[in-house]
C-alpha positions in Angstrom: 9.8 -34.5 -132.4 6.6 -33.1 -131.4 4.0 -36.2 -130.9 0.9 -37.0 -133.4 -1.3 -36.0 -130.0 0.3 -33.0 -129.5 0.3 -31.7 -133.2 -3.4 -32.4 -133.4 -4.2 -30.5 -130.5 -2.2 -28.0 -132.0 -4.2 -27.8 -135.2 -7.3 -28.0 -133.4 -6.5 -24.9 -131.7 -5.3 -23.1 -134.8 -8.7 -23.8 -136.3 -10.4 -22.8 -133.0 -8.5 -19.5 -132.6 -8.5 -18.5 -136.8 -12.5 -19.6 -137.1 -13.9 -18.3 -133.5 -11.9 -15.4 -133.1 -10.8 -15.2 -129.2 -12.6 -12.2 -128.3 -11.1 -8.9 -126.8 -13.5 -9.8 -123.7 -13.4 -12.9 -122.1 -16.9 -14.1 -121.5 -18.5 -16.5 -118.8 -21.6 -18.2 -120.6 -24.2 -20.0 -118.9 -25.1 -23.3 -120.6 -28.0 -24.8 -120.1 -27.9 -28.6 -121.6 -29.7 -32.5 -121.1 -27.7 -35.0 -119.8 -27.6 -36.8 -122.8 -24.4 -39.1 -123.9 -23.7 -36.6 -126.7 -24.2 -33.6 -125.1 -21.6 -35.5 -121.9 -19.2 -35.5 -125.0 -19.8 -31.7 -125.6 -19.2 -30.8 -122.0 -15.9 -33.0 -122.4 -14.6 -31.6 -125.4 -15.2 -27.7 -124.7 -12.1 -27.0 -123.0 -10.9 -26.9 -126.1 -12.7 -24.4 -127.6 -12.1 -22.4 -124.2 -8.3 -22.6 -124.3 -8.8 -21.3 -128.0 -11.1 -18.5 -127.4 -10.6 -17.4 -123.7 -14.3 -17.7 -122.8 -15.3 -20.5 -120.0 -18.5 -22.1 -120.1 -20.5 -22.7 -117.0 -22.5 -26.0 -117.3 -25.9 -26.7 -115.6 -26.1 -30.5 -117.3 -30.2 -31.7 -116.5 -32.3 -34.8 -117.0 -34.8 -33.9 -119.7 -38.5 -32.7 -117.9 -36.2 -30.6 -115.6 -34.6 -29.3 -118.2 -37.6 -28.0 -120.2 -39.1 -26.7 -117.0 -36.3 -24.7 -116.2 -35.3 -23.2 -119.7 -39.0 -22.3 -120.5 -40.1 -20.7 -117.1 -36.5 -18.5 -118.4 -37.2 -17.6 -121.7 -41.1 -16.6 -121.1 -40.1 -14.6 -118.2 -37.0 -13.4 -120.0 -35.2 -14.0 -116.9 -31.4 -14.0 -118.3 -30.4 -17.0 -116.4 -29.0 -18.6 -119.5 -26.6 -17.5 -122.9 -27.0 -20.8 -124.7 -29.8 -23.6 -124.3 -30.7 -26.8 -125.8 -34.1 -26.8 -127.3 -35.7 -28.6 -130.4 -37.8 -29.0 -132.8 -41.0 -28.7 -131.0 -39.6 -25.0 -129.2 -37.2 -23.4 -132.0 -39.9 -22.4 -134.4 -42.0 -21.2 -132.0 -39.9 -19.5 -129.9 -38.3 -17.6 -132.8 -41.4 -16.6 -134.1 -42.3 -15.6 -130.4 -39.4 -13.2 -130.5 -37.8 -15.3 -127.6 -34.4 -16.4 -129.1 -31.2 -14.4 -131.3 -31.4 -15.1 -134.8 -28.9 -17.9 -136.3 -28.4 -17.0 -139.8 -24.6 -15.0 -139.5 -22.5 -18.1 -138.6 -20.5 -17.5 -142.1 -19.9 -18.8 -145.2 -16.9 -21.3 -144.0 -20.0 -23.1 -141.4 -21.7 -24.2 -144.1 -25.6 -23.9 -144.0 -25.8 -26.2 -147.0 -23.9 -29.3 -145.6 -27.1 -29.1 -143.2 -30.3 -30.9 -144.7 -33.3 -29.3 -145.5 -35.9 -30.7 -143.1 -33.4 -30.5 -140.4 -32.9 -26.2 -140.8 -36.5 -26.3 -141.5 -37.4 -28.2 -138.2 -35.5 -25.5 -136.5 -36.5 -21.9 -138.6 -39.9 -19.9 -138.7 -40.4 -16.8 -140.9 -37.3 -17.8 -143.1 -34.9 -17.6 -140.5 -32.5 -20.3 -138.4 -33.1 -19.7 -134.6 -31.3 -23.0 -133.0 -28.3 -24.6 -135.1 -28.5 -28.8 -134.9 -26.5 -30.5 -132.4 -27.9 -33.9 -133.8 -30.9 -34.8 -135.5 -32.9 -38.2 -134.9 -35.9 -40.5 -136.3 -36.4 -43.8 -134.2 -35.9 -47.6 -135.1 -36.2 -50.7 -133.1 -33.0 -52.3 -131.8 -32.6 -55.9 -130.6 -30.8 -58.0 -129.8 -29.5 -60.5 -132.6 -27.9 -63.1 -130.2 -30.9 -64.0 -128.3 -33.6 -64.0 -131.8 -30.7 -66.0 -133.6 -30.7 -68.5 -130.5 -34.7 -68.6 -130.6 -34.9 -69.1 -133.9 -37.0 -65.7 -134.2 -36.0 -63.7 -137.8 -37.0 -59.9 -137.4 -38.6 -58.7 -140.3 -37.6 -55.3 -142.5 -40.7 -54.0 -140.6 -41.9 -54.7 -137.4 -45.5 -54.8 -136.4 -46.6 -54.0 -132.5 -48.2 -57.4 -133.1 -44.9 -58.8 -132.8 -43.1 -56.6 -131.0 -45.7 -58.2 -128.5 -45.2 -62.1 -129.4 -41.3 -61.7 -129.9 -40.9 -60.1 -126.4 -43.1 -63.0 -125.1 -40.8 -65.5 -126.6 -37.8 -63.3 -125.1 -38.7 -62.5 -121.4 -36.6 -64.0 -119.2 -36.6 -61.8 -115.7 -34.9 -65.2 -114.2 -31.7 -64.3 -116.4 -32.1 -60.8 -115.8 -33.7 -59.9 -119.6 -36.8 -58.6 -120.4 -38.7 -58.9 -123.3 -39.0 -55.2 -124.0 -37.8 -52.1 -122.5 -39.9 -49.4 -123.6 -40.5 -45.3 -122.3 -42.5 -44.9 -119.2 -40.9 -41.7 -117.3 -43.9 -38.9 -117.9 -43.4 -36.3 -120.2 -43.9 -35.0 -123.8 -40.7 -35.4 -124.8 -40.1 -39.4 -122.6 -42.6 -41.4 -122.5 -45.2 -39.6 -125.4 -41.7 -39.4 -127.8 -43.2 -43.3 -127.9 -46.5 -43.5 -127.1 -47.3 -40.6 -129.8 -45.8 -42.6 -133.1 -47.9 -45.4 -131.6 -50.7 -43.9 -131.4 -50.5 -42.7 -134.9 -49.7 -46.2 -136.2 -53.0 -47.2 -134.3 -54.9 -44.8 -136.7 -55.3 -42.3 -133.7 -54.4 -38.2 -133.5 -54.3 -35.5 -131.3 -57.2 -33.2 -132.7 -59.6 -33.5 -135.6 -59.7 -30.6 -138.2 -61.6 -28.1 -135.5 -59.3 -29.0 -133.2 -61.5 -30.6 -131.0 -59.3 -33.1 -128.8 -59.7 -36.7 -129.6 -57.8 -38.8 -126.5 -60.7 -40.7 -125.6 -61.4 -42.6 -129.3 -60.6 -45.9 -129.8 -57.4 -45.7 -131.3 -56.2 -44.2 -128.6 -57.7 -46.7 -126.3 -56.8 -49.8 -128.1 -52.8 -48.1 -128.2 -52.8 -47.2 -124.7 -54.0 -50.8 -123.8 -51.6 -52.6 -125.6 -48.9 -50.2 -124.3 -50.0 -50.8 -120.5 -50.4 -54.8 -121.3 -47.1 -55.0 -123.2 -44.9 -53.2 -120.3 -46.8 -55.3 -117.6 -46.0 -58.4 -118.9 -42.7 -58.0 -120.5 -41.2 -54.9 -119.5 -38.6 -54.2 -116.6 -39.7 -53.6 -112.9 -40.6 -50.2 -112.2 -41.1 -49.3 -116.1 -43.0 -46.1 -115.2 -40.1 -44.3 -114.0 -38.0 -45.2 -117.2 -37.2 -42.4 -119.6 -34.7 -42.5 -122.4 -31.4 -42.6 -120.7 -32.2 -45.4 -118.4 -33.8 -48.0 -121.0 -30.7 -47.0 -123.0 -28.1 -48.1 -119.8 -30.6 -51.4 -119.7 -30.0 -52.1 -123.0 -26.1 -51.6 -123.4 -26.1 -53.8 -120.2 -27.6 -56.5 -121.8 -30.9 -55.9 -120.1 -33.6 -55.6 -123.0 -34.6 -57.4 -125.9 -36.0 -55.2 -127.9 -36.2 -51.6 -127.4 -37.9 -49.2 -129.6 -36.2 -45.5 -129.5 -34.3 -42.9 -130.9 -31.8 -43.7 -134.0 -29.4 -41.1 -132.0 -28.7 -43.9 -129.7 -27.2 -46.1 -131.9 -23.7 -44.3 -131.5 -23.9 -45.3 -127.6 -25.0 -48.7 -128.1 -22.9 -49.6 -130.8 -19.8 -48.2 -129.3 -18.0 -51.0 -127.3 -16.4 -48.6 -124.1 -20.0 -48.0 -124.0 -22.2 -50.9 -124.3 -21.8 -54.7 -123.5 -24.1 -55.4 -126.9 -22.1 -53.3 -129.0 -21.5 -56.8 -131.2 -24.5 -58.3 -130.5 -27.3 -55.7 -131.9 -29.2 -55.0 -134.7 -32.0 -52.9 -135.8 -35.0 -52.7 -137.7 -37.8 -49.9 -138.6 -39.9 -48.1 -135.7 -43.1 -50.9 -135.3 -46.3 -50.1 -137.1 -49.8 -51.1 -136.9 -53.1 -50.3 -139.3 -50.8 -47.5 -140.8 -47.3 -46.6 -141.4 -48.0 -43.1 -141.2 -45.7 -40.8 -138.3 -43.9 -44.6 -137.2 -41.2 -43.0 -136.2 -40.4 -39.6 -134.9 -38.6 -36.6 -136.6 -36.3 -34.5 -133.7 -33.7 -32.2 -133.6 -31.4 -31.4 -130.5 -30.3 -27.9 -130.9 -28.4 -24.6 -129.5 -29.7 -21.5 -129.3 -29.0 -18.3 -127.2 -32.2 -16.4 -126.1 -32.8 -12.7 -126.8 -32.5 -12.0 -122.9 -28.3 -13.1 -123.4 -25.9 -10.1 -123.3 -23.2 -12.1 -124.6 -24.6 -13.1 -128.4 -20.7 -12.7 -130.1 -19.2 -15.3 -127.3 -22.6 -17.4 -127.7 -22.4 -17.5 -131.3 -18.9 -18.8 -131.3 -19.1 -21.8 -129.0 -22.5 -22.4 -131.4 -20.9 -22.6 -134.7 -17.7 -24.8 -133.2 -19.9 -27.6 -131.2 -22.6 -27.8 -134.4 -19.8 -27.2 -137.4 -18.4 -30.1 -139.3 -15.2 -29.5 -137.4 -16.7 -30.6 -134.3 -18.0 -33.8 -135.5 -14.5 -35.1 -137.0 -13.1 -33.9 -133.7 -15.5 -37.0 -132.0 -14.6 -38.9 -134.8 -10.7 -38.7 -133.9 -11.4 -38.8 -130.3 -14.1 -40.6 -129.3 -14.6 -43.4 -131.8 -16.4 -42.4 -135.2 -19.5 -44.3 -133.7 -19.4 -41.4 -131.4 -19.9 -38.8 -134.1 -22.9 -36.3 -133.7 -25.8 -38.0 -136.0 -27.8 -36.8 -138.4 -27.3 -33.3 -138.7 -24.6 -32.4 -141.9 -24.6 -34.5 -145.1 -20.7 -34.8 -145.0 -20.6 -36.9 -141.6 -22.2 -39.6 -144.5 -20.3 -38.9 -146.8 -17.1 -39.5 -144.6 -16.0 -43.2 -145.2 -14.8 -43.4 -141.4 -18.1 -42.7 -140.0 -20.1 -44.9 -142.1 -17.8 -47.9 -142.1 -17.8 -47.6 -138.3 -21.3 -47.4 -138.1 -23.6 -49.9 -139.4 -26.6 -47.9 -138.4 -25.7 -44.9 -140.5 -27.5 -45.4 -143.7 -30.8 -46.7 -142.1 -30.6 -43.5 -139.5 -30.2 -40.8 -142.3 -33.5 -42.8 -144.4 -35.0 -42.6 -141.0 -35.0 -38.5 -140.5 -35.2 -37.5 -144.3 -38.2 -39.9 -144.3 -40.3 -38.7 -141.2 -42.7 -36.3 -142.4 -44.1 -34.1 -139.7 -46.6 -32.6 -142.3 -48.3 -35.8 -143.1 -47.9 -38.3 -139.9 -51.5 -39.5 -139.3 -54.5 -41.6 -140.8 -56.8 -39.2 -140.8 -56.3 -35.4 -141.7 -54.9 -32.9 -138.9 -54.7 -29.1 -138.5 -51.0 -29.1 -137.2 -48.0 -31.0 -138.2 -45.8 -32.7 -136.2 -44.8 -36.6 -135.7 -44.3 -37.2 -131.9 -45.6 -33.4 -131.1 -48.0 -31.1 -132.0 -46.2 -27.7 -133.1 -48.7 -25.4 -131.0 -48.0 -23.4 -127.8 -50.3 -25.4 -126.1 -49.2 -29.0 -126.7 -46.3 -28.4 -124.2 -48.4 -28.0 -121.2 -51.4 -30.8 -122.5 -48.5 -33.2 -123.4 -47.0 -33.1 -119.8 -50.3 -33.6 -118.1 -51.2 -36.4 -120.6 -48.0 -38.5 -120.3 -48.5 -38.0 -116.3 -51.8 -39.8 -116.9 -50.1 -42.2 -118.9 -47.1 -43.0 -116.5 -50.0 -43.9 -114.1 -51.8 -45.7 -116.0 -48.4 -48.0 -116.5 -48.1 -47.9 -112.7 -51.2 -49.5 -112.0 -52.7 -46.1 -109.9 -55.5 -45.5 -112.8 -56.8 -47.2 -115.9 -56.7 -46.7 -119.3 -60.0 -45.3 -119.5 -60.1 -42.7 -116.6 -56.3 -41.6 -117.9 -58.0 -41.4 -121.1 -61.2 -39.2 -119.7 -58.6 -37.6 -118.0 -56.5 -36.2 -120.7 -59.3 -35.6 -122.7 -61.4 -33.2 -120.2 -57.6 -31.8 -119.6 -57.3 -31.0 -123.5 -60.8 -30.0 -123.9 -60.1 -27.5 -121.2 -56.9 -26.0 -122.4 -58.1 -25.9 -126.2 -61.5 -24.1 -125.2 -59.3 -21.0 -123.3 -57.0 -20.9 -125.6 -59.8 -20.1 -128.2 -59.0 -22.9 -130.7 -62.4 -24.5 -129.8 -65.6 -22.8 -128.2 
């Protein structure tokens, strides 16, 4: 009698072959992806859907920065190098709207638009049309660890203030024992260490431009953030903090490293997941830290696969698409992986499954994390563009790398706040006066 493993591979094929269609031509497609735990699950899980199709993939897996370098130098130059890429919700919109990337809205009835929510399709459409489908969606929360504020006597509160994220990571540093108080983004970049630094900023009352647009880095909110940012990972934060980005702070934490650690809600399913993390038991979590405001605490982002225009190979492209984002693929984790494991906040059913949310304790408070980040209304004061932890303009990408470079060094020690302030400020000044936003 054929085994349980063998008849659901079997199934899983069926569905492959009868949903994806293995294609008179086999294809070879390019994937361009970040090296991310759930996009390592991807990679694993593929050959699947290549054994059901005939297609082969052809995976060029990159840290994050290197990533968005590569994939945008492509697209602009519509150099072909890639059939599918992972993109967000900072590029799809404006991509699509650029022309730059295939339309996404012929996946079929049987993929299920609908299961999708709202903010998450809208996060990744322009003009009424779907131009990346969601891998997983994200907001951010604070974890920390439970065993070591239980054993100080320390009771985290429903919300967090950067006030004492600061006096509870004091209480908590231990480098003798090999834990540090906090363990917080310091790698440069838009998307590492401004994915933190942004939210703060906005709970400190700052923003990116006024209503003209004229750049506002060197105000006080901005100041006073950037301060306590530099001042908090100085005293309380892991050696060499200003070459941390998101996947390293995430492997201090699972090993036991960090106390507290304010990131993305898509992490949970790593830390949570015991072959994974040696704090799987002994974390909890809490809402993204806030300061004078509440407003844009924690960040609204989408990873996401698309296939630019400059692909020859859409029909293969669109297949692997609508099996790694469908809600096939996410009970496929489920049963292989763990349900921790599952893709996050993407499809309404993966909460509505009773596996998923029994098996994750997190799921509730993620899903009122992303359908509660609003990228239209994120700051104290009023702003010409939307966006929580980016600002949805061409522009931003190139002023956000240069202004989390002045950041990083400003954690390093190399500058100070002020002159990476003036720095980023004369930068944005620069950039916003020859793109013609300001004269």
């Amino acid at each position: 009698m054929p085994s349980p493993r063998f008849l659901r591979s079997a199934v899983i094929g069926l569905f492959a072959a009868s949903a994806f269609g293995s294609l008179a031509t086999a294809e070879e497609l390019t994937i361009a992806t970040v090296n991310n735990s759930d996009m390592i699950v991807m990679q694993k899980l593929s050959p699947q859907w290549e054994a059901a199709t005939g297609h082969t993939l052809n995976w060029v897996v990159l840290e994050e920065n290197v990533l968005r370098q590569r994939v945008t130098t492509d697209i602009a130059t519509n150099g072909g190098q890639f059939d599918i890429i992972t993109i967000g919700a900072y590029e799809a919109p404006i991509w699509g709207a650029a022309g730059w990337l295939k339309q996404l809205d012929d996946l079929g009835e049987d993929y299920d638009y609908g299961d999708i929510y709202e903010s998450v399709r809208n996060g990744l459409s322009a003009n009424g049309s779907l131009y990346a489908v969601p891998f997983y969606a994200e907001s951010s929360f604070t974890f920390y660890r439970k065993d070591l504020f239980d054993a100080a006597g320390i009771e985290m509160p429903d919300q967090i203030t950067y006030a004492q994220l600061a006096e509870y990571a004091a209480k908590l540093h231990d480098p003798d024992n090999g834990v540090y108080g906090t363990c917080q983004r310091g790698k440069a970049g838009w998307g590492e260490n401004m994915a933190f630094v942004g939210p703060m900023v906005n709970t400190f009352g700052g923003r990116w431009f006024d209503m003209d647009w004229n750049p506002q880095l060197d105000t006080q909110p901005w100041k006073d953030a950037l301060n306590y940012y530099v001042d908090l990972m100085n005293s309380y934060g892991p050696p060499g903090a200003s070459t941390n980005g998101h996947n390293e702070n995430r492997a201090l934490f699972a090993d036991g490293k960090c106390a507290t650690w304010v990131d993305a809600t898509s992490a949970a399913g790593f830390i949570y997941n015991p072959n994974e993390s040696t704090v799987a038991d002994k974390t909890d979590f809490t809402a993204a830290p806030i300061n004078v405001t509440d407003k844009g605490a924690g960040w609204f982002w989408a990873w996401a696969l698309a296939i630019p225009n400059s692909s020859a190979k859409e029909a293969a492209a669109k297949s692997f698409l609508k099996w790694s984002t469908s809600k096939e693929y996410v009970k496929l984790v489920g049963e292989t992986e763990g349900w921790v494991a599952a893709p996050p906040g993407t499809r309404k059913s993966t909460y509505a499954n009773e596996m998923y949310v029994s098996a994750a304790p997190f799921a509730q408070t993620v899903e009122a994390s992303i359908l509660a980040a609003n990228p239209a209304d994120a700051t104290l004061e009023p702003v010409p563009y939307t966006g929580v932890q980016f600002v949805a303009i061409p522009e931003f990408q190139g002023i956000g790398t240069y202004v989390g470079g002045q950041v990083s060094a400003a954690l390093a020690g190399t500058i100070s706040v002020d002159e990476a302030l003036a720095n980023s400020q004369a930068f944005a000044v620069r950039e916003m006066t020859k793109a013609g936003y300001i004269k």
